[in-house]
N, C-alpha and C positions, 0 to 999 in steps of 0.2 A: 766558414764560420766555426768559432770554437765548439767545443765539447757543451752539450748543456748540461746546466747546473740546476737544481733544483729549487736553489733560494733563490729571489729575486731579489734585487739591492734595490732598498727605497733609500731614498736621499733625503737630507732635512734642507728642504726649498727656501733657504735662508734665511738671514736674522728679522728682526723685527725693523719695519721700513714705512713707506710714508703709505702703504696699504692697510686699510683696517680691518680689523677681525671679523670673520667671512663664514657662513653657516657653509658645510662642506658639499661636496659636489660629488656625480658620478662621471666617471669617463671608461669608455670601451674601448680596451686596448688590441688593434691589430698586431696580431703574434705569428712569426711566422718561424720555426723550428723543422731546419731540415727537410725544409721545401713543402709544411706541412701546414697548412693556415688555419687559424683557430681566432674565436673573440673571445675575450679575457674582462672581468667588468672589476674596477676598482673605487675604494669611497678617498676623494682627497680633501683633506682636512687639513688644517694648519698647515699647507703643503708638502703634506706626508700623504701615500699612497700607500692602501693598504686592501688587500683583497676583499670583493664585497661580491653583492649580486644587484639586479637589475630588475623594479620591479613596475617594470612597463612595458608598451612593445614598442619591436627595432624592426627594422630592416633592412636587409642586409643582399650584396650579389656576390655570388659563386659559379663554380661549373655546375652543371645540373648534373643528374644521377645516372641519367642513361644515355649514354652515346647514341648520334646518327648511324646510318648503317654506312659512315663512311670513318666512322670511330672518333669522331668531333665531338665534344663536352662545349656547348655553347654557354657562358654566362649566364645565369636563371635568378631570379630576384624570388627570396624566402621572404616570410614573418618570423619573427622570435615572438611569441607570447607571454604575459610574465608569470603563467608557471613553467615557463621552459621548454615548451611543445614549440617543435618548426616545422613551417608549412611551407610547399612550394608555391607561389605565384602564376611563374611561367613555365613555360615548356613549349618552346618551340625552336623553329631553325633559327634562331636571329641573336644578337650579342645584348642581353636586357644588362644595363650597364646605371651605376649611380642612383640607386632605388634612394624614395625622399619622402617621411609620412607626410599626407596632409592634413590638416585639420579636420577636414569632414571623415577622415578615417580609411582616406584611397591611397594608394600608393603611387607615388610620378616615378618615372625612371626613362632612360634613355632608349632605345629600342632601333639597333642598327641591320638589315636584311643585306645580308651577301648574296650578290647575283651568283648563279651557275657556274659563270664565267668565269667567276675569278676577278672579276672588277671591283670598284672600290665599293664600300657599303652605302648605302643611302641612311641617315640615321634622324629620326623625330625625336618626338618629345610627346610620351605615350600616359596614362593613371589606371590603375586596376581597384576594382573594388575589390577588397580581400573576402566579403561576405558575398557578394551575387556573382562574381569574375568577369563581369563586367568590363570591358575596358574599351576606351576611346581616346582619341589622339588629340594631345592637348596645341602641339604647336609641330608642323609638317617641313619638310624641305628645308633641312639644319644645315647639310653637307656631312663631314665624314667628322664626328664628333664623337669621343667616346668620355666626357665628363662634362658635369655641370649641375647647379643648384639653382631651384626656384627658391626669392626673396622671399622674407617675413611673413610681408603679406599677398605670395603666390599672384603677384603680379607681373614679375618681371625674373626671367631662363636668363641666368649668367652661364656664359659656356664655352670651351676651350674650343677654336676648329684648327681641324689638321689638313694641310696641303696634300696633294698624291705623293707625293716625295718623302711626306713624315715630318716632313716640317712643320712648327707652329704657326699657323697664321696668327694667330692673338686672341685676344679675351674680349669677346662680344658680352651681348645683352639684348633680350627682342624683348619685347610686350606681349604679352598672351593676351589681349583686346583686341590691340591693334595691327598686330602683328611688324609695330617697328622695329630695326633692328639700326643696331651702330657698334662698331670698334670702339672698347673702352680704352685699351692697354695694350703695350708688346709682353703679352705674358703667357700664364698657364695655372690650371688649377686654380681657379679662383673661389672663394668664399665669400659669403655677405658676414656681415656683424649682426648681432640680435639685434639690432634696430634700425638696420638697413640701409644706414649713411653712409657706407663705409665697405670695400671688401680687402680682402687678404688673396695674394697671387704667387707665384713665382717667377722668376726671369732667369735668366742666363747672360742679359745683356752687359754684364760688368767683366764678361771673362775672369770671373775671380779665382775658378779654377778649374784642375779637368775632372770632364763627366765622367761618369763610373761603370765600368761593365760591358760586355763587347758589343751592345744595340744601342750605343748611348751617339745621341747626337749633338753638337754643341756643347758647353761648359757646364762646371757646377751651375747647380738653383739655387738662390739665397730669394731669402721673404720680404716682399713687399706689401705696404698696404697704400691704397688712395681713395679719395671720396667714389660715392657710387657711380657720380657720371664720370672718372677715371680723373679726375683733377687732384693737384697735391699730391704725388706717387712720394712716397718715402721708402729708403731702405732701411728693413732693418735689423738683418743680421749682417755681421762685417767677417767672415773665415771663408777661407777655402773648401769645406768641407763639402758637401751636397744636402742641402734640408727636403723635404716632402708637405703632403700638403698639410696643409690647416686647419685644426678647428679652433674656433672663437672660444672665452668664455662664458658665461653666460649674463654677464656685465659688459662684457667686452673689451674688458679692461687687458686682459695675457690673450695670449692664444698660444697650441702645442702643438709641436711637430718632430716629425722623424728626423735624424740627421744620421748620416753615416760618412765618417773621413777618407775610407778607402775600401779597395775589395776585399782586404782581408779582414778588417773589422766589421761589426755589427752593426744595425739602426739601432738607438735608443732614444729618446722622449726628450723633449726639452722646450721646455714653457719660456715664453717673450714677452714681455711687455708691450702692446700694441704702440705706445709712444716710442717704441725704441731703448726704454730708461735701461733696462737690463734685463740679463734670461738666465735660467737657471737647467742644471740638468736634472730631471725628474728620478731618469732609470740608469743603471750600466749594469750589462748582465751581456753571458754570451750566449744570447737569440737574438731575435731579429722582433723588435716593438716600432712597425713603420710609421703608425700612425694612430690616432685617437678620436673617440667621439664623443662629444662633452652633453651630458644630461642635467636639467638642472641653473639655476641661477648663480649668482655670484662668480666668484673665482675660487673657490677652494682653498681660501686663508693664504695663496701663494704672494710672498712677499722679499724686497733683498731690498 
């Protein structure tokens, strides 16, 4: 990664287009400088990105603060408050991974326990009360899963699972009622839309081009979206480069993502038109901006 620089380059998110004028948006930008991870909160307006602050709460996973006494930083799931106070959730031996607010004000996240052994993790589907800490297991016996997002209306765990091998199995979906489950898609990383017709994923199955980095398996990722029960898959980025994951806007009109074209260059931002019509690049700066969290309605005026 280059040298960093202290301006950040906002970009003007193109001309005037068949989108119409948009009350602006927040989005929290994953920044990672020199192996150092930080969130970053920006206001996009007229799809201009401009520093702002956040005046909600988030939640967010990290390593925790104090190592086991085997010197292991396990993944721990925080609160951000919106005067900027953070709290930690968890604290325990296990991988709390994809923290997700709920409506009633609990926290869902993912929750994987490493045996002794060395064997693979067992991983659920867990909620913490951030007031009582409270917590109970929403959905059990996921297999080795380390992402995933419960729908709109906290009905249904869209969720990436991983074979022993590291391989993708694909992108399921259970019911938290009934605890159904089914293969959506050959993908990864999957998102819902704000209205839950719809999710955003990633693939490798185009071999469009090669993966990046020396743990990397299979081909670049490009973005796909299909209806919720996985019908109508469309692509739709077309490069070789590698994209990350997704978030929706909050129309669900763009969605943004990380893209980086090789090892020697950086992640930076780049908004899609969910129909495929055209994307625009948000950011170019030498750090690392992998990914984004969208607050808020609308699309943030982004248009081409």
């Amino acid at each position: 990664m280059r040298p960093l620089l202290a301006v950040l380059a906002l970009l003007l998110a193109g001309c005037a287009g068949r989108d119409t004028p948009d009350d602006p948006a927040t989005i929290v930008v994953d920044v990672n400088v020199r192996g150092e991870r930080s969130f970053e909160t920006f206001r996009l307006a007229d799809g201009r990105l401009t520093p702002s602050k956040l005046d909600e709460r988030r939640v967010f996973g990290r390593a925790g603060e104090e190592p086991d006494r085997q010197s292991i930083s396990w993944e721990e799931v925080y609160v951000r408050e919106p005067d900027g106070s953070v709290r930690q959730l968890t604290n325990d031996r296990r991988a709390d991974l994809a923290p997700q607010l709920l409506r009633d004000g609990r926290v869902a996240f993912i929750s994987c326990v490493f045996p002794e052994t060395g064997d693979f993790p067992a991983c659920r589907l867990d909620a913490i009360d951030p007031r009582s800490e409270e917590r109970r297991t929403l959905l059990d016996e996921l297999g080795i899963v380390y992402d995933g997002e419960l729908s709109p209306d906290e009905s249904r765990f869209l969720f990436t699972r991983t074979h022993e091998s590291g391989a993708t199995a694909g992108l399921f979906v259970r019911e938290l009622e009934s605890g159904e489950e089914r293969r959506l898609v050959d993908g990864y990383g999957g998102r819902w839309s704000p209205d839950g017709d719809r999710i955003a994923f990633l693939s490798d199955r185009d071999e469009n081009g090669r993966c990046l980095f020396h743990d990397c398996i299979g081909y670049a990722e490009v973005l796909y979206v299909a209806g919720a029960d996985g019908s109508d898959e469309q692509r739709l980025t077309e490069n070789p480069e590698n994209d990350g994951l997704a978030t929706w806007s909050g129309d669900g009109e763009w969605l943004i993502l990380g893209r980086i074209p090789d090892e020697d260059a950086d992640w930076d931002l780049y908004a899609v038109r969910s129909d495929g019509g055209c994307e625009l690049q948000l950011t170019e700066t030498p750090r690392w901006e992998t990914a984004a969290e969208w607050h808020g309605g609308g699309h943030g005026g982004l248009s081409c």
